[in-house]
MIDREN-112562 format. One record per residue (C-alpha): residue number from 1; x, y, z. Coordinates in pm, 1 decimal, decimal comma, padded with zeros to 6 digits. Layout:
# residues N
   num         xx         yy         zz
   NUM          X          Y          Z
...
END
This chain:
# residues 480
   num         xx         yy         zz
     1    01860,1    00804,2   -04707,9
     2    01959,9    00746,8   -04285,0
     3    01899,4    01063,7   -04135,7
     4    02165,6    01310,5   -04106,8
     5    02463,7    01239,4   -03886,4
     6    02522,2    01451,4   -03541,6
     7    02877,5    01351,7   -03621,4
     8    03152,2    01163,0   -03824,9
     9    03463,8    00988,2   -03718,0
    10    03732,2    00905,1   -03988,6
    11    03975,6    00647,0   -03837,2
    12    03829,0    00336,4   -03694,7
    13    04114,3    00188,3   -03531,9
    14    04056,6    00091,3   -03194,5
    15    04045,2    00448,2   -03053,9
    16    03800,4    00574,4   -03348,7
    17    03606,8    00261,2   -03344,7
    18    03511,8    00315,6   -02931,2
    19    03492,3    00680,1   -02926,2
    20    03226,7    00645,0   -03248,7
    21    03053,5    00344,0   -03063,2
    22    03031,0    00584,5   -02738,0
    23    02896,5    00860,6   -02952,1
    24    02584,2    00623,3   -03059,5
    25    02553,4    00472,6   -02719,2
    26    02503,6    00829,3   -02606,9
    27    02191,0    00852,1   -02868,4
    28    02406,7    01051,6   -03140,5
    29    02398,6    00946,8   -03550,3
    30    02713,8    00914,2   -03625,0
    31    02843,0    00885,0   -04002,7
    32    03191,4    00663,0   -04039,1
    33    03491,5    00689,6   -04258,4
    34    03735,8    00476,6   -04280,0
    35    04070,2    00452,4   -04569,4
    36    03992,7    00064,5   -04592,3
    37    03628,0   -00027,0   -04584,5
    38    03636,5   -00315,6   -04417,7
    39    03691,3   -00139,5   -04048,2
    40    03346,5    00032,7   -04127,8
    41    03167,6   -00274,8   -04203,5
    42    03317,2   -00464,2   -03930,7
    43    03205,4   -00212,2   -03677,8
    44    02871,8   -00177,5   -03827,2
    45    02802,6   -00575,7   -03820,9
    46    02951,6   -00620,8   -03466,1
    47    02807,0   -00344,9   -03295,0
    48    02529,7   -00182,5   -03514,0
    49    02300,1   -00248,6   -03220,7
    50    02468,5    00017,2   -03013,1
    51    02284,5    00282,9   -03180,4
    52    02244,1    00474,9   -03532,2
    53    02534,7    00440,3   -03771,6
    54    02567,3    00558,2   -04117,8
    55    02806,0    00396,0   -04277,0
    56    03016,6    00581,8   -04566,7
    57    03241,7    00448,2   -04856,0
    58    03394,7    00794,0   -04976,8
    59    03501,3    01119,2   -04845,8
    60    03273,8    01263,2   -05048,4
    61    02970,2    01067,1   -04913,3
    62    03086,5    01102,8   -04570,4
    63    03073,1    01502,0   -04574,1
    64    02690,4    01475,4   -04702,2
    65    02568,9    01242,0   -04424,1
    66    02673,3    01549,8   -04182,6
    67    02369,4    01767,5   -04071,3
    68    02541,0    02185,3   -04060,3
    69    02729,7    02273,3   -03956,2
    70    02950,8    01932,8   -03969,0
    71    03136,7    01830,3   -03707,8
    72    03389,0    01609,2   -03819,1
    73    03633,6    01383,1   -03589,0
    74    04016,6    01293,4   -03710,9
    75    04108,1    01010,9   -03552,3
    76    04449,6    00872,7   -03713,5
    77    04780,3    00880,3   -03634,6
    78    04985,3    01230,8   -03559,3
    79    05149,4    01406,9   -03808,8
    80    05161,3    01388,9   -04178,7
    81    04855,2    01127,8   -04140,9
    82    04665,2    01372,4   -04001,9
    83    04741,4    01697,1   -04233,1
    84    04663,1    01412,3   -04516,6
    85    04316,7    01385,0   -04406,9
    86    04288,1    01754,9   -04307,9
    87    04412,5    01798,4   -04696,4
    88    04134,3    01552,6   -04790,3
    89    03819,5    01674,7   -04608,1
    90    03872,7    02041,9   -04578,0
    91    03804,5    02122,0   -04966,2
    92    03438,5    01945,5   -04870,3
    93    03338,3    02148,2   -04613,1
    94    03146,1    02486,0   -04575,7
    95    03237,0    02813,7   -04337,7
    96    03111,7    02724,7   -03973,9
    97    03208,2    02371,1   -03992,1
    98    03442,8    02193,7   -03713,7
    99    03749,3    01956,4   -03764,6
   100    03828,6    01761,1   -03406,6
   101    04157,2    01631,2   -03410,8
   102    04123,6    01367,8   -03152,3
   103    04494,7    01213,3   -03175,0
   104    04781,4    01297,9   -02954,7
   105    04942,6    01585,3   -03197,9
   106    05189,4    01836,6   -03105,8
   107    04996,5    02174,5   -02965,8
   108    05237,9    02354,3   -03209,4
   109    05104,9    02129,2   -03519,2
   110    04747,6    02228,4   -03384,6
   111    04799,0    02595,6   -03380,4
   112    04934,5    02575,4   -03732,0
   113    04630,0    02392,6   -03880,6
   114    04417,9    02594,8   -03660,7
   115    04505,5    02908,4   -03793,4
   116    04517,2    02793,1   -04124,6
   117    04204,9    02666,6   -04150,4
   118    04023,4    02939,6   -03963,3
   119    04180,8    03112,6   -04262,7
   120    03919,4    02960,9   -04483,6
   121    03608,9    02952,2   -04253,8
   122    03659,8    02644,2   -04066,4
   123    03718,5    02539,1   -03697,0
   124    03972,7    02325,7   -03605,5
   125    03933,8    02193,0   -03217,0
   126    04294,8    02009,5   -03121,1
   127    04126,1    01749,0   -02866,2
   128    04342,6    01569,7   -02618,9
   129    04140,2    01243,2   -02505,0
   130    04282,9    01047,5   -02207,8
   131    04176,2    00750,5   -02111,3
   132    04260,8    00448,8   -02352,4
   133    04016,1    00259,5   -02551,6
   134    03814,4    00177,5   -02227,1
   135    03788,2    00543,9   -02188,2
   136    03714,4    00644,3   -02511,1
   137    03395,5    00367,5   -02505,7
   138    03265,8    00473,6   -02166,7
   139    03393,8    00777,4   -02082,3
   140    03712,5    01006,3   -02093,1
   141    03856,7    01289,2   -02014,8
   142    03840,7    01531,6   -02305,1
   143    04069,1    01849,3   -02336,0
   144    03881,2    02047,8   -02637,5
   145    04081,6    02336,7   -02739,5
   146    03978,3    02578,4   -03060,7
   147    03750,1    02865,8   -03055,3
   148    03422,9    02953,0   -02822,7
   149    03193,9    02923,2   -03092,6
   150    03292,7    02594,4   -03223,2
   151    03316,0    02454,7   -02801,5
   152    02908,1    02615,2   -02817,4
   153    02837,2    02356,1   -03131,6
   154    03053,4    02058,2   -02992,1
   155    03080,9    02094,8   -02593,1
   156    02743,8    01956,7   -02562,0
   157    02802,1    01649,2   -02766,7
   158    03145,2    01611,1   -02602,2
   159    02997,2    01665,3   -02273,9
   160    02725,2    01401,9   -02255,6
   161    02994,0    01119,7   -02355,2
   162    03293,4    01190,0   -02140,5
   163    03328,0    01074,6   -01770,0
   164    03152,4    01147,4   -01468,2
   165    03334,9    01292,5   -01166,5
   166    03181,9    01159,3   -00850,2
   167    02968,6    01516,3   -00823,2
   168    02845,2    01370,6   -01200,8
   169    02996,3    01682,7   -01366,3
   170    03119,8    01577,4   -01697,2
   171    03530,4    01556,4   -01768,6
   172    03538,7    01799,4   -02015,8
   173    03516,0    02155,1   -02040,6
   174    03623,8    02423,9   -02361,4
   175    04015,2    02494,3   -02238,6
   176    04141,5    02750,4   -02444,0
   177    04189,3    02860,0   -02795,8
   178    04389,2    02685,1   -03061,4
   179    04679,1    02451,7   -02918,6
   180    04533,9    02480,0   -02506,8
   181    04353,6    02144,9   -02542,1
   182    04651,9    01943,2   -02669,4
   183    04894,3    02139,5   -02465,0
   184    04709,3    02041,2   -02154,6
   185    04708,9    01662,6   -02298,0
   186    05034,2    01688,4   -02316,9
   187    05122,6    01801,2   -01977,6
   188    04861,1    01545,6   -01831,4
   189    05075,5    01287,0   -02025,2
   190    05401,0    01422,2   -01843,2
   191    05271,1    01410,4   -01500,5
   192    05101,8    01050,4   -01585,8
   193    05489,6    00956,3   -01688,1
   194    05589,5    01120,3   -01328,2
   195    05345,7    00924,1   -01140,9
   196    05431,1    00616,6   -01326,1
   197    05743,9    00649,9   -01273,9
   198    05713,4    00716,7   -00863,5
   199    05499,3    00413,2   -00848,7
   200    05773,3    00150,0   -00923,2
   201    06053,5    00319,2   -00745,2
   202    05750,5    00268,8   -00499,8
   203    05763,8   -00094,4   -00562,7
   204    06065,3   -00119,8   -00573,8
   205    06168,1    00018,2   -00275,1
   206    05927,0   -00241,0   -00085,5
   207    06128,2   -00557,2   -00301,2
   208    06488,9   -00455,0   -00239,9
   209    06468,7   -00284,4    00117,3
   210    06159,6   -00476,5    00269,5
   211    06225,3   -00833,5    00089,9
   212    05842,0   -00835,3    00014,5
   213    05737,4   -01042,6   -00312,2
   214    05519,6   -00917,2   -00543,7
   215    05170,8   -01049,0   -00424,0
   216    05269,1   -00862,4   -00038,8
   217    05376,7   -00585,7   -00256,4
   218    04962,6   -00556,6   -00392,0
   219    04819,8   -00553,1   -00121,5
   220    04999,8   -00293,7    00013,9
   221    04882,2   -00074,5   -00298,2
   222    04538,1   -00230,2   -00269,5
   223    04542,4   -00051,3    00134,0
   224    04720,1    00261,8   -00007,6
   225    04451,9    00244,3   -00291,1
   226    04169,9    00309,1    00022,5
   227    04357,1    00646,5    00136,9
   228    04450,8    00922,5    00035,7
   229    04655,7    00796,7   -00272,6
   230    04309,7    00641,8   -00415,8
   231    04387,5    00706,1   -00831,6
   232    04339,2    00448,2   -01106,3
   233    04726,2    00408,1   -01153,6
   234    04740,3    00244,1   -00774,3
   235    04462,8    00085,8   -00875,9
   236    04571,5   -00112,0   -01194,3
   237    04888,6   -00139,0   -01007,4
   238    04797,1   -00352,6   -00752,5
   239    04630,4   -00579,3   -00966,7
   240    04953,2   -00626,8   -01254,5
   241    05179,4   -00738,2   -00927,7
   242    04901,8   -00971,9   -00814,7
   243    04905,7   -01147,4   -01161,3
   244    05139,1   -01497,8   -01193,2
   245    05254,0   -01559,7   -01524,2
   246    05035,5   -01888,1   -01645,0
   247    05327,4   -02026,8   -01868,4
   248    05612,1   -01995,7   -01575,3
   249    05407,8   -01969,9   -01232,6
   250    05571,9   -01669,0   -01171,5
   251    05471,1   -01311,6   -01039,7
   252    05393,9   -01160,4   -01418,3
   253    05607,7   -00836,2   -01338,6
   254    05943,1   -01090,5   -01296,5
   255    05920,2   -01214,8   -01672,3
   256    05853,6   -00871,7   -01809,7
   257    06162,4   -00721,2   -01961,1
   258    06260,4   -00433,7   -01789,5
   259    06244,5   -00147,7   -02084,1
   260    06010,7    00083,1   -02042,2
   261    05892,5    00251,8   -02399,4
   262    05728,7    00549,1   -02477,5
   263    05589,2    00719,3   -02773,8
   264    05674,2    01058,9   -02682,6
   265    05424,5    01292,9   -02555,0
   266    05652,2    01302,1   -02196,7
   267    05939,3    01384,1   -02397,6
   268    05741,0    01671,0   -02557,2
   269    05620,4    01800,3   -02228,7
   270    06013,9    01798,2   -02089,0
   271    06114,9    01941,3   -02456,5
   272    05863,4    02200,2   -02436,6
   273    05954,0    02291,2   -02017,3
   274    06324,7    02386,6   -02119,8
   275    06144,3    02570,7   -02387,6
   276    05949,9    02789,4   -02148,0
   277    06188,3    02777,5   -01879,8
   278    05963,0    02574,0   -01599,1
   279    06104,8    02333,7   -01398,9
   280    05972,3    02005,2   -01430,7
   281    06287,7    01774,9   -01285,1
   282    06023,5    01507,0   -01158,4
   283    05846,8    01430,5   -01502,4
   284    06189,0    01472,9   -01712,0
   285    06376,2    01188,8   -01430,1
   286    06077,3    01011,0   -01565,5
   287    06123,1    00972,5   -01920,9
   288    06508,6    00980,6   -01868,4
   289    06468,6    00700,2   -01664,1
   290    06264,1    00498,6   -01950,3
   291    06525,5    00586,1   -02168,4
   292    06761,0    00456,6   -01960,1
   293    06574,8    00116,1   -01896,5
   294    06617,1    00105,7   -02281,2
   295    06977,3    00106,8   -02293,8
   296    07044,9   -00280,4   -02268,0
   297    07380,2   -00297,0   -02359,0
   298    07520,6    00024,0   -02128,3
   299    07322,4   -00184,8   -01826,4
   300    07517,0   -00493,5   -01936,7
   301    07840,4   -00336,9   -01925,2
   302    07806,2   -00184,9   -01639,8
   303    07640,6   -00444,2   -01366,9
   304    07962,3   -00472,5   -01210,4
   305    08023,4   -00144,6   -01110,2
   306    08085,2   -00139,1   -00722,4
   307    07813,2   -00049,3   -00501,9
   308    07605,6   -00160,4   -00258,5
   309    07319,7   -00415,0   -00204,5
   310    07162,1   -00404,9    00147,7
   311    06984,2   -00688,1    00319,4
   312    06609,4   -00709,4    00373,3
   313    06522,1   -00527,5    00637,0
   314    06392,0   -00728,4    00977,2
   315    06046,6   -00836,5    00951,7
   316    05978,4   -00638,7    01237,7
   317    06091,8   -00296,2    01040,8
   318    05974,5   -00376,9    00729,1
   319    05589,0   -00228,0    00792,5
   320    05753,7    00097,9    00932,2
   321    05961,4    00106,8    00646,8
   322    05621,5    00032,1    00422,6
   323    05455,0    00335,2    00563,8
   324    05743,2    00536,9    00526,2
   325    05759,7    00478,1    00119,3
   326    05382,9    00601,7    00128,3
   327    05472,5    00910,4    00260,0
   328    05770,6    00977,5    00036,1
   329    05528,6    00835,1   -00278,2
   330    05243,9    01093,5   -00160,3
   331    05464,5    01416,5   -00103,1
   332    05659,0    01330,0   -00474,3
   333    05314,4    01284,5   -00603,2
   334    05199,4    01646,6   -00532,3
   335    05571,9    01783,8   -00620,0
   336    05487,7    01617,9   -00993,2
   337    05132,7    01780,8   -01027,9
   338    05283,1    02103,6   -00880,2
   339    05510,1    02107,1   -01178,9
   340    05283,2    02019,4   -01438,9
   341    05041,0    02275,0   -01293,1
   342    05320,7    02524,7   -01363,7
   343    05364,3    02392,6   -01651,8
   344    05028,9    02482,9   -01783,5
   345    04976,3    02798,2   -01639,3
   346    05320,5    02931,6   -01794,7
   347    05204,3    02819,2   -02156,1
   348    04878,8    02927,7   -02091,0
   349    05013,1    03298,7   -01959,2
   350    05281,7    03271,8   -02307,8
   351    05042,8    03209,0   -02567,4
   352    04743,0    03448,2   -02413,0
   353    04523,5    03100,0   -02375,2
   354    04361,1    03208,9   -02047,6
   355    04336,8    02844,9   -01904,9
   356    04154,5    02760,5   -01583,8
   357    04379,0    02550,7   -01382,7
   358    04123,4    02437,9   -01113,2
   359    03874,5    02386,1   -01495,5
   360    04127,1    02128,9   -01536,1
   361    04199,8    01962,7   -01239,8
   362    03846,8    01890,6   -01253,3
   363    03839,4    01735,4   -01567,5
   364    04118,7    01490,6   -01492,5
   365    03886,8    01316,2   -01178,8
   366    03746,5    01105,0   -01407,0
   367    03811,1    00887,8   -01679,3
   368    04184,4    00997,1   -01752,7
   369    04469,7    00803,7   -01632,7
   370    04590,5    01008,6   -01403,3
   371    04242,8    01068,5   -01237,2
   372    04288,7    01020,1   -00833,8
   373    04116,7    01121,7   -00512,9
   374    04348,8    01415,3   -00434,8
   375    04245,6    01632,0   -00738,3
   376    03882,0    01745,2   -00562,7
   377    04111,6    01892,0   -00391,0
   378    04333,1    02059,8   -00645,9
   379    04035,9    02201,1   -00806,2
   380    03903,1    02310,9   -00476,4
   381    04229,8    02481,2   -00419,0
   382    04211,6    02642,2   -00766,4
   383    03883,0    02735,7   -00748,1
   384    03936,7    02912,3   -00381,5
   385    04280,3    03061,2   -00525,9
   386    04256,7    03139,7   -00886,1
   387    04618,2    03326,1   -00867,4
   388    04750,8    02991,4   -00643,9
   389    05155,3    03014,2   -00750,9
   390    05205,3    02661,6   -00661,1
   391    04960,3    02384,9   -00537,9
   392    05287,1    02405,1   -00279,3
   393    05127,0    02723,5   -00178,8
   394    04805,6    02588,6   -00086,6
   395    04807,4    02534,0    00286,8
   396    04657,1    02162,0    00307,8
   397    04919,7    02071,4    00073,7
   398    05157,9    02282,7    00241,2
   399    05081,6    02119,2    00565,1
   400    05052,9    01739,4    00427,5
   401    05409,3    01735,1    00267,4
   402    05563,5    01892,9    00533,7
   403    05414,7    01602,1    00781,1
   404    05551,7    01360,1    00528,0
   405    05897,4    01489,2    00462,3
   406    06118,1    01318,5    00741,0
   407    05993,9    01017,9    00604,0
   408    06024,2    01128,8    00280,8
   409    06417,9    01191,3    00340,0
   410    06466,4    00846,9    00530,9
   411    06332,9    00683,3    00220,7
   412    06565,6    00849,3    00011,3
   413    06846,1    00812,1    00209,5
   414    06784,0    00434,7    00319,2
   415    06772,8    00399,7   -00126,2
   416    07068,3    00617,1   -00168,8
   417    07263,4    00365,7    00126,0
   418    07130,8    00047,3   -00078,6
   419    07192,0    00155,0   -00395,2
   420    06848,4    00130,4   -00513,6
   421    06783,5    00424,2   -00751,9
   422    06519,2    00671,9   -00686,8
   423    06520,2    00945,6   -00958,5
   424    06210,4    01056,4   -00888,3
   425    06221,3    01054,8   -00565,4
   426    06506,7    01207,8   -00542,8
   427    06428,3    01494,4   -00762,8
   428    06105,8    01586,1   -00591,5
   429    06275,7    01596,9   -00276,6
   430    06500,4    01814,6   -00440,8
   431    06243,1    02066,6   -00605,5
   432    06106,3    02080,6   -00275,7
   433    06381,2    02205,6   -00081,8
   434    06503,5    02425,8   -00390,1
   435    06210,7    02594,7   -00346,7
   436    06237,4    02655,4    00080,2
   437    06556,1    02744,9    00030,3
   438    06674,7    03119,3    00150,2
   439    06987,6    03115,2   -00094,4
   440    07068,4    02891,0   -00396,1
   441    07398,1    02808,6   -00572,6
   442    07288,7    03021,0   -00881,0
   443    07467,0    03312,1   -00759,0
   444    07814,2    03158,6   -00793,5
   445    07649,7    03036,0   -01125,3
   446    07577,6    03368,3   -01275,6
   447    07884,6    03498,5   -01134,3
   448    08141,7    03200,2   -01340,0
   449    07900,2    03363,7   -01642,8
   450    08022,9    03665,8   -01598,2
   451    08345,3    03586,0   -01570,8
   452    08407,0    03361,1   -01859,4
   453    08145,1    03482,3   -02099,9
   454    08031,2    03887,0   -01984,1
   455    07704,8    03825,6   -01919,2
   456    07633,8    04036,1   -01640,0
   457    07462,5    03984,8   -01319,5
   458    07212,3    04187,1   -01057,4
   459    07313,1    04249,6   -00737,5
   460    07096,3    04197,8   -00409,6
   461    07140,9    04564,2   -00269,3
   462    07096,3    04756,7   -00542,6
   463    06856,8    04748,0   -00881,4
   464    07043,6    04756,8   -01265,5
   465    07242,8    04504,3   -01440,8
   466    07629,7    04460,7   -01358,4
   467    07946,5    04324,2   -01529,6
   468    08300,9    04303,7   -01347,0
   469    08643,5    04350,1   -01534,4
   470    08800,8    04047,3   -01446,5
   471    09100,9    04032,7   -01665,1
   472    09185,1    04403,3   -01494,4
   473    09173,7    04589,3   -01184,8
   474    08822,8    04403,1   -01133,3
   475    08615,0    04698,3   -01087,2
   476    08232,1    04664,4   -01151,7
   477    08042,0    04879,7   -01429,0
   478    07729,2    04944,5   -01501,3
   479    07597,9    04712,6   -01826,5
   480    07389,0    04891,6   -02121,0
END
């Protein structure tokens, strides 16, 4: 009999297969499950060098090859597959021992089966893992939720195989109880949408206004990539508009169909925002903006709508101009992370989850997707402000975006002139100066609710709640 597994991983697609690989790599036994056998063999004959395996044919025999208590990693699709399995393994399994739920499942899924099976002795730690299957074999960015105790028998495990921030502290840390982890995932998924999102109006920008092709385009990014915007997404962007096609000879982004998909973790995070009430315009323009790219047929009908369609600038303008977008894609940058930030501490303050917002900056600078330069210095802002409202708040942020913001109007302007849409832009900029401003339209807002509807308003010279009698004399009483 192999000695007793550290841990098991049920799943072996791609994302099972690495994160089990990364496991052994990292000197852990690790037991394997998989519905059809043949993954498990596979794996085992093309990389049972890696380290010590223990291959398993049933659930049954997978349970005993786990050393107490087990720990025991789900890593299948979200949803039914995954209560399936939970349905499956959880009548083998003793008080003390840990479920990990490694897929990309709803946070309100996760509480459910957390409380449930804490119900019968077990833990159940909702995991968000960011990085993709390069991440997941040398390194992500892990987002355990679940209890304390169970983080005490996991965290070290999880800790020794995640990524390495440039101070080597690993990308992971215990961030709340039951949903937290995949909450956080899913807000780190919304902000990667964002920044996706800001990129190519980025691009694009520098096609339509500056006439630059793709390959100029790169090595723009590749400079911007040495600055301050330094983050894998510049990164891997530079390199995709560098790429010609081999069949056509042409830049690879021109024979990509423009349709962006999604599988729906951004759409969550916006879902979830108008739940709680937190504004997060930037990353909702950004999946509205992939749904739009979807809509072939409403783009086809409508390309001849009237509009305009500047020339290239002058050669001679066209660096300024370059600059300029930097500035505007830097400042809408920090407006997205500011609103996932609020994101995450509203949930966290709503369901009592106590999260550590500079704990989680710091686990995104490595490995994760959306891991940049600039989030040293969110955490450091965090961890010097605790109680920060907004990273907008901070005063090196404070200071950076209000250097950048004539530039970041020109941009939007000189797009809004050319017709070249800039949602997110656009709606940064405009989160930005909702929040400077000394008055906002809401108050004729709330008053048309009153007036059509009753429901009351405040007044800003006197506390209580007011309604006025507008089908009569108009008077103002006092609402119960």
């Amino acid at each position: 009999m192999s000695k007793a597994a550290d841990i098991g991983v049920t799943g072996l697609a791609v994302m099972g297969s690495n994160l089990a690989r990364n496991f052994a790599r990292n000197g852990f036994t690790v037991a394997l499950h998989n519905r059809t056998t043949a993954r498990t063999t596979a794996l085992v004959e093309e990389h049972g060098d890696e380290g010590d395996f223990v291959p398993t044919t049933s659930a049954r025999e997978f349970v005993a090859a786990l050393e107490r208590p087990r720990r025991l990693m789900i890593m299948v699709k979200a949803g039914g597959p995954t209560d399936a399995v939970i349905d499956e393994f959880a009548p083998l399994l003793e008080p003390g021992d840990v479920i990990i739920d490694g897929g990309n499942a709803h946070f309100e899924d996760t509480r459910r089966r957390e409380r449930e099976l804490r119900e019968k002795g077990l833990h159940f730690v909702g995991t968000g893992i960011s990085g993709g299957e390069e991440g997941a074999l040398n390194g992500p960015s892990i987002m355990p939720g679940g209890s304390a105790e169970s983080y005490r028998s996991l965290g070290p495990m999880l800790e020794r195989i995640a990524a390495k921030a440039d101070d080597g502290a690993p990308c992971t840390t215990h961030v709340g109880p039951d949903g937290a982890g995949h909450f956080v995932k899913m807000v780190h998924n919304g902000i990667e949408y964002a920044d996706m999102q800001l990129i190519a109006e980025a691009y694009h920008l520098l096609r339509a206004v500056t006439g630059y092709e793709p390959r100029r385009i790169a090595e723009i990014f590749r400079a911007w990539n040495t600055g301050r915007l330094d983050s894998y997404l510049i990164e891997i962007t530079a390199e995709v508009l560098a790429h010609t096609d081999r069949a056509t000879g042409r830049p690879f982004v021109d024979v990509v169909a423009d349709r962006a998909e999604q599988k729906g973790t951004g759409r969550w995070t916006v879902q979830i925002a108008l739940d709680l009430g937190v504004p997060v315009s930037g990353i909702a323009e950004a999946v509205f903006a992939r749904a739009l790219s979807g809509h072939a047929d409403l783009r086809a009908a409508s390309r001849d709508l009237p509009g305009p369609h500047g020339a290239p600038l002058p050669e001679e303008h066209a660096a300024a101009f370059a600059d300029q977008v930097e500035q505007a894609l830097y400042a809408s940058k920090i407006v997205s992370y500011t609103q996932g930030f609020h994101q995450i501490r509203t949930g966290s303050d709503t369901y009592d989850w106590d999260i550590d917002p500079g704990a989680v900056a710091a686990i995104w600078r490595g490995g994760c997707i959306i891991r940049a330069a600039f989030l040293d210095r969110i955490t450091a802002a965090y961890q010097g402000r605790p109680d920060l409202p907004s990273l907008l708040s901070d005063p090196g942020f404070a200071e950076e975006i209000g250097g950048a913001q004539d530039d970041w109007r020109h941009v939007v302007s000189v797009a809004v002139r050319q017709g070249v849409p800039v949602p997110g832009f656009s709606a940064a900029l405009a989160y930005y100066d909702a929040l400077r401003a000394d008055r906002l339209p809401a108050a004729l807002t709330q008053a048309q609710r009153d007036f059509f509807g009753a429901h009351t308003y405040r007044r800003t010279d006197r506390d209580g709640v007011f309604h006025t009698l507008w089908g009569g004399d108009r008077s103002e009483v006092s609402a119960p």
